[in-house]
C-alpha positions as a Markdown table, in Angstrom:
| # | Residue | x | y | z |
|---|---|---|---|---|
| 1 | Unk | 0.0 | 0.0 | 0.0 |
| 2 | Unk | 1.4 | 3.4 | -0.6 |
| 3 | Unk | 2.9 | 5.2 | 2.5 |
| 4 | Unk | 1.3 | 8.5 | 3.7 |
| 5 | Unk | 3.6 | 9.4 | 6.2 |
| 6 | Unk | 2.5 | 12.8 | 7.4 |
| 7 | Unk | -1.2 | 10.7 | 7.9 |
| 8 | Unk | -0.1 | 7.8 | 10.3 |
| 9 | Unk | -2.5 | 9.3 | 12.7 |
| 10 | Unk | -5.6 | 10.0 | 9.9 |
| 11 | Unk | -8.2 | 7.6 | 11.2 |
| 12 | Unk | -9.6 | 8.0 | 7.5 |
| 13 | Unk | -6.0 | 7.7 | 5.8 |
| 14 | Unk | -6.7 | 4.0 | 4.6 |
| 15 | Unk | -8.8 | 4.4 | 1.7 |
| 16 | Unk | -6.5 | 7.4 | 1.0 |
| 17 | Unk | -3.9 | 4.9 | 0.2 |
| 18 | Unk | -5.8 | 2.3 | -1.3 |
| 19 | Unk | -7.2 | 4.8 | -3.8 |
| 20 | Unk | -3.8 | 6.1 | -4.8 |
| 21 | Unk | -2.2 | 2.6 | -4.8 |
| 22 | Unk | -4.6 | 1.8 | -7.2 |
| 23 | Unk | -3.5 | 4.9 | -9.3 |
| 24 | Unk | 0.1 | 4.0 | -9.5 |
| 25 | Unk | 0.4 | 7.7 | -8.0 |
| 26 | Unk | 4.5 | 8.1 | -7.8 |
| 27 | Unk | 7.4 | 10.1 | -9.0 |
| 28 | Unk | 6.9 | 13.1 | -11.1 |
| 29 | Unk | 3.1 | 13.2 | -11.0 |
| 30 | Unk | 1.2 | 17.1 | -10.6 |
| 31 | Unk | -1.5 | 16.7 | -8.4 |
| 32 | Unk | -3.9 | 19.3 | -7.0 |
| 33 | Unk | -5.2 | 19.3 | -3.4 |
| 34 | Unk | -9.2 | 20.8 | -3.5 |
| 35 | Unk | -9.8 | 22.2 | -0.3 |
| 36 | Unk | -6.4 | 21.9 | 1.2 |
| 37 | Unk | -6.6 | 23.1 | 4.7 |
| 38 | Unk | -3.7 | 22.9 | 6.8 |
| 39 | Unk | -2.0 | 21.0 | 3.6 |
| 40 | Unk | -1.6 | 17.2 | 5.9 |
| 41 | Unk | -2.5 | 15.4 | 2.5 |
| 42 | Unk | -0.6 | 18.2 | 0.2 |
| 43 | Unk | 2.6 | 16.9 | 1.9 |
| 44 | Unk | 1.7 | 13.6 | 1.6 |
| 45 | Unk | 1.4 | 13.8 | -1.6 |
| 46 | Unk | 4.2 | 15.2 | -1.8 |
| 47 | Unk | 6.0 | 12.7 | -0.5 |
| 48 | Unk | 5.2 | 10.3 | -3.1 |
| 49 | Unk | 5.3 | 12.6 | -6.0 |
| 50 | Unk | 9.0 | 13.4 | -5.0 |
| 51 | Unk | 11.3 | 16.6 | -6.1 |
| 52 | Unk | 10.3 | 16.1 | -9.9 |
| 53 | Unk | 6.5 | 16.2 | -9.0 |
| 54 | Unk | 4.0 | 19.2 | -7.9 |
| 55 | Unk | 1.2 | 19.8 | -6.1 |
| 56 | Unk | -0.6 | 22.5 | -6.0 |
| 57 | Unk | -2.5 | 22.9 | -2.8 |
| 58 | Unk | -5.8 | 25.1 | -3.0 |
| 59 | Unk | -7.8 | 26.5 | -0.7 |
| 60 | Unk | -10.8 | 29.6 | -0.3 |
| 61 | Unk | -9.3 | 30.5 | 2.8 |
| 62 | Unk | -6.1 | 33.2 | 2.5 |
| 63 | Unk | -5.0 | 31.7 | 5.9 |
| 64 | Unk | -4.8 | 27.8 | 4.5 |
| 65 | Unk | -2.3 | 29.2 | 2.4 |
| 66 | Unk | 0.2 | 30.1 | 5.3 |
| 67 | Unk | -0.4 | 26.8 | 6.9 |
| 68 | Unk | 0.2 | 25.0 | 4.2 |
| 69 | Unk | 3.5 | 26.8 | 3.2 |
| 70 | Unk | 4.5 | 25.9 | 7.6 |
| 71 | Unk | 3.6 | 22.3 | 6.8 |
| 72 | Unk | 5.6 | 22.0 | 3.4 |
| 73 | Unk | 8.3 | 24.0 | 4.6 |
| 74 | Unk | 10.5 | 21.3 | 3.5 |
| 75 | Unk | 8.6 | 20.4 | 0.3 |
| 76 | Unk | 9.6 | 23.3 | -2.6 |
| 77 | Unk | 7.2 | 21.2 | -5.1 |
| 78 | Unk | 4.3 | 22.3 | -2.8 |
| 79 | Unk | 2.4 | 25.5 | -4.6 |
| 80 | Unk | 0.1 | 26.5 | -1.7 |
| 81 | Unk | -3.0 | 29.1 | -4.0 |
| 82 | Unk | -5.7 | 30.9 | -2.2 |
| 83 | Unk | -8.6 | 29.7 | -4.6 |
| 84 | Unk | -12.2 | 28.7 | -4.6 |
| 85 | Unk | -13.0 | 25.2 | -6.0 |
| 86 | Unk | -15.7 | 26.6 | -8.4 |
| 87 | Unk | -12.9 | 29.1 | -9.4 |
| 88 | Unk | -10.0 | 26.5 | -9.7 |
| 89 | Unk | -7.9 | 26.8 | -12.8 |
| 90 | Unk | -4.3 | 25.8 | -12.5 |
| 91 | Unk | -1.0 | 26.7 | -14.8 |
| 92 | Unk | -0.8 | 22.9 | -16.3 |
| 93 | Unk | -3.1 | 20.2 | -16.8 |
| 94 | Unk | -2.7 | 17.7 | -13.1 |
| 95 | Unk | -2.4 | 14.0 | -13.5 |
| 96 | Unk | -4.8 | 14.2 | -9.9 |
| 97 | Unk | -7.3 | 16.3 | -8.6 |
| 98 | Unk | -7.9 | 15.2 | -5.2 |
| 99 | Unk | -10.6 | 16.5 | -2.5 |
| 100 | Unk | -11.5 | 15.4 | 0.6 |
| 101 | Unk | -14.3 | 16.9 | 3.1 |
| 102 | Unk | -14.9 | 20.0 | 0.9 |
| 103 | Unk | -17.6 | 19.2 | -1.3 |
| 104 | Unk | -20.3 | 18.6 | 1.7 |
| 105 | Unk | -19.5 | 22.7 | 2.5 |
| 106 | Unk | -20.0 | 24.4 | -0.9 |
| 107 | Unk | -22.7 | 25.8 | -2.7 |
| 108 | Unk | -22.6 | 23.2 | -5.6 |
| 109 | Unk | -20.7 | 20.1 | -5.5 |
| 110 | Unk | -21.5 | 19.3 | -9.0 |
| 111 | Unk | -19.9 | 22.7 | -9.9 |
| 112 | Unk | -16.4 | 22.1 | -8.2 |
| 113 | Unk | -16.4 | 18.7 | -9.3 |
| 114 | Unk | -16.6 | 19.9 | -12.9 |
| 115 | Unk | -14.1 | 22.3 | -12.7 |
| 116 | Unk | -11.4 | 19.5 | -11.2 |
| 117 | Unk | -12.4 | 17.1 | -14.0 |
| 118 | Unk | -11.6 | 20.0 | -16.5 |
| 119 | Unk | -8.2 | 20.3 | -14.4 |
| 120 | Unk | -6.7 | 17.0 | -15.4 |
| 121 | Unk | -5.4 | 16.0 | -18.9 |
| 122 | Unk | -7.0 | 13.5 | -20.9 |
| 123 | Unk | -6.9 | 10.2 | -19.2 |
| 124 | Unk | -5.8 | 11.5 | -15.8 |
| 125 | Unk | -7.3 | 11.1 | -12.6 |
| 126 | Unk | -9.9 | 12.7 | -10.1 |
| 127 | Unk | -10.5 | 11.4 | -6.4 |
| 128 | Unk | -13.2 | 12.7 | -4.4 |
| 129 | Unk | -13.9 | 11.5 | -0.9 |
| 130 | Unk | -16.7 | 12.7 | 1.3 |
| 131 | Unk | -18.7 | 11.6 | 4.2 |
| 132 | Unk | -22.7 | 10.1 | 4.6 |
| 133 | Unk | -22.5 | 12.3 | 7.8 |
| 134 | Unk | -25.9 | 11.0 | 9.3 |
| 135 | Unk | -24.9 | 7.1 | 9.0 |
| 136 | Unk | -22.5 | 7.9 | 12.2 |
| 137 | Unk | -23.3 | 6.6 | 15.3 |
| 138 | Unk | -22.3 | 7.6 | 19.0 |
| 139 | Unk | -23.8 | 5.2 | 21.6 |
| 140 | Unk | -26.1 | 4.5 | 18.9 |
| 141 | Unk | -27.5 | 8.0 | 18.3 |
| 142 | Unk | -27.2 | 9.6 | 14.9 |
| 143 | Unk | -24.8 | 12.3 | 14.0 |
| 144 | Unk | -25.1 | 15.6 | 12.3 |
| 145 | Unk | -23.5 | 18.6 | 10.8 |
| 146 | Unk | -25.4 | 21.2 | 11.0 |
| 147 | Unk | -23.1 | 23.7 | 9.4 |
| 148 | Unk | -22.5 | 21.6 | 6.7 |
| 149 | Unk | -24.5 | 22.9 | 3.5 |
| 150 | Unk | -24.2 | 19.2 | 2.5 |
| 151 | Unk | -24.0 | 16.7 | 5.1 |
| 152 | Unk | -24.6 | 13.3 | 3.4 |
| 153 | Unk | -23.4 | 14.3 | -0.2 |
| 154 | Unk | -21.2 | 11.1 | 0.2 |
| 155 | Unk | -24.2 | 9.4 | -0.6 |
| 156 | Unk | -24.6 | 10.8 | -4.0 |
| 157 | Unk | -20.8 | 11.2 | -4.4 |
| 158 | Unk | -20.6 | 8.3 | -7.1 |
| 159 | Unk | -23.9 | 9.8 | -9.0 |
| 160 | Unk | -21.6 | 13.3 | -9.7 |
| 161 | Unk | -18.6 | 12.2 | -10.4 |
| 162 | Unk | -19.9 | 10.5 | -13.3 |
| 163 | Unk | -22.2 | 13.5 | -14.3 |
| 164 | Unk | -19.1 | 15.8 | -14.6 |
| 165 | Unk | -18.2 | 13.6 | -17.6 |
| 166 | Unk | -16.0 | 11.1 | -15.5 |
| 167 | Unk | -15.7 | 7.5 | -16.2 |
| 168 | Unk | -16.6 | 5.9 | -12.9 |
| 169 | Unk | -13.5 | 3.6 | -12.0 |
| 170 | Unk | -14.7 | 2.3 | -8.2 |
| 171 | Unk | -16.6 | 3.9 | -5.3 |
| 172 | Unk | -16.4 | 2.8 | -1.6 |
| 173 | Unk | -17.2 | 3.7 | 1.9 |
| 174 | Unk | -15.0 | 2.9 | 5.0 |
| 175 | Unk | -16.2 | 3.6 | 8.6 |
| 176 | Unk | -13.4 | 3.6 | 10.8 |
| 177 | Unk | -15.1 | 2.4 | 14.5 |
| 178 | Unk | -13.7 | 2.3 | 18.3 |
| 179 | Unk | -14.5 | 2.7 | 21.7 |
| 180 | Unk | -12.7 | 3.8 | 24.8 |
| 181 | Unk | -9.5 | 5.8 | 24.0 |
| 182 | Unk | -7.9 | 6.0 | 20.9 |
| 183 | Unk | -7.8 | 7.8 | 17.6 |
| 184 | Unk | -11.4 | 7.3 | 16.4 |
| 185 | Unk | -12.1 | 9.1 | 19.8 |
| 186 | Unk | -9.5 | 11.6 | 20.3 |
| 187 | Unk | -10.9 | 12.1 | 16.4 |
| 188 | Unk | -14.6 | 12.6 | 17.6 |
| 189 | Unk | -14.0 | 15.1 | 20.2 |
| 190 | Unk | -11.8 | 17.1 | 18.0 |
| 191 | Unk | -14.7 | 17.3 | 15.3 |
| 192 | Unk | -17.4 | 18.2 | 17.7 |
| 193 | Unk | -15.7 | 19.4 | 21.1 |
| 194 | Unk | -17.5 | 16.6 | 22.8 |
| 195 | Unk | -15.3 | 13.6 | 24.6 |
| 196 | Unk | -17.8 | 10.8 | 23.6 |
| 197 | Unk | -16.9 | 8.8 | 26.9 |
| 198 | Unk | -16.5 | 5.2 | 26.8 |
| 199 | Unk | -19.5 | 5.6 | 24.3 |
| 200 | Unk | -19.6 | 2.7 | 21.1 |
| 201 | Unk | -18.4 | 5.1 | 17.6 |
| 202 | Unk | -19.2 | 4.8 | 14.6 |
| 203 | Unk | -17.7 | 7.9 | 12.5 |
| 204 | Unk | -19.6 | 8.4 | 9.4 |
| 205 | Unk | -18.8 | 6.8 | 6.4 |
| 206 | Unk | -16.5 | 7.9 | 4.0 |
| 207 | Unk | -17.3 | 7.6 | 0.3 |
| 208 | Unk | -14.3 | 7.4 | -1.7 |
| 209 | Unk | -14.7 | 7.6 | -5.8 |
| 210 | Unk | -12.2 | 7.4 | -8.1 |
| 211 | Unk | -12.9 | 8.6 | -11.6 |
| 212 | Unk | -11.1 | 8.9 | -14.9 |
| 213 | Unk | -10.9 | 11.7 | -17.8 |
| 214 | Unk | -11.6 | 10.3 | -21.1 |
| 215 | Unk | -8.9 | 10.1 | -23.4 |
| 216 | Unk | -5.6 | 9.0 | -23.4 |
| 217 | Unk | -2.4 | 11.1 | -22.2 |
């Protein structure tokens, strides 16, 4: 399986890595990072990419851009752009566009979707991967997100990747579980500032899709 490094401690990094093992992701590939953040999985991708690769990590938030340059202070093929995903357009065609957790906050997932499909070259890659936020449990209560404009657009996730004018290549969901300390906990209070206890979790399931541009490179 590919190594992510920087994400030993992302309860959700495992289909992270099985998506880009099944990419062949490696040496010399230009990725882009939707909805970058603090840049974790911009320098993990940058890790496997290596000195000859980019990646282009872009996020709506001017401040993600300072974290991210912090974070990959050590990675100079890390572009960190302040950038909307319904705005994105990059300087070169990416062999990935990857997003993870942004789609279930726009306006239009089908928008920003379309605008990374148009951001890879002919036969390149795009990985989306998203959360069914309701399908989590805590001591066997349902969660929500409230602040999220789309909670549970996991759930439709494989449906608009394909109607950006993707092939669909796989789709899965992966629910990482625990109970009593340990990540999946430490993970749940940090989301919602709530120490679940010794309380059974469930964290929502993540939808991963991977889809394909048309064409050949």
């Amino acid at each position: 399986m590919t190594e992510l490094k920087g994400l030993r401690d992302d309860v959700y990094r495992r289909p992270l890595a099985t998506a880009l093992e099944r990419l062949g992701l490696g040496p010399g590939w230009r990725c882009v990072d939707v909805g970058a953040g603090g840049g974790d999985v911009s320098v993990a991708l940058a890790e496997v990419v290596g000195r000859t690769g980019r990646v282009y990590a872009v996020d709506s938030d001017p401040l993600a851009r300072d974290e991210v340059a912090r974070a990959a202070a050590a990675h100079s093929q890390v572009l960190a752009i302040t950038q909307a995903g319904e705005d994105l357009a990059l300087p070169e065609p990416v062999d990935l566009a990857f997003c993870r957790f942004l789609l279930l906050h726009v306006v239009d997932p089908a928008v920003v979707l379309a605008r990374m499909a148009g951001a890879v070259r002919p036969g390149g890659w795009v990985v989306a991967q998203e959360p069914i936020t309701s399908a989590g449990r805590v001591g066997g209560q349902a969660l929500s997100m409230p602040d999220a404009r789309h909670p549970d657009v996991g759930a439709f996730l494989p449906a608009l990747v394909k109607d950006s004018g993707l092939e669909l290549v796989d789709a899965w969901a992966e629910a990482p579980a625990g109970v009593g300390p340990g990540p999946v906990r430490a993970y749940l209070e940090g989301l919602t500032g709530v120490d679940p206890g010794d309380d059974p979790i469930v964290l929502p399931p993540l939808v991963t899709v991977v889809g394909r541009r048309p064409g050949e490179r």
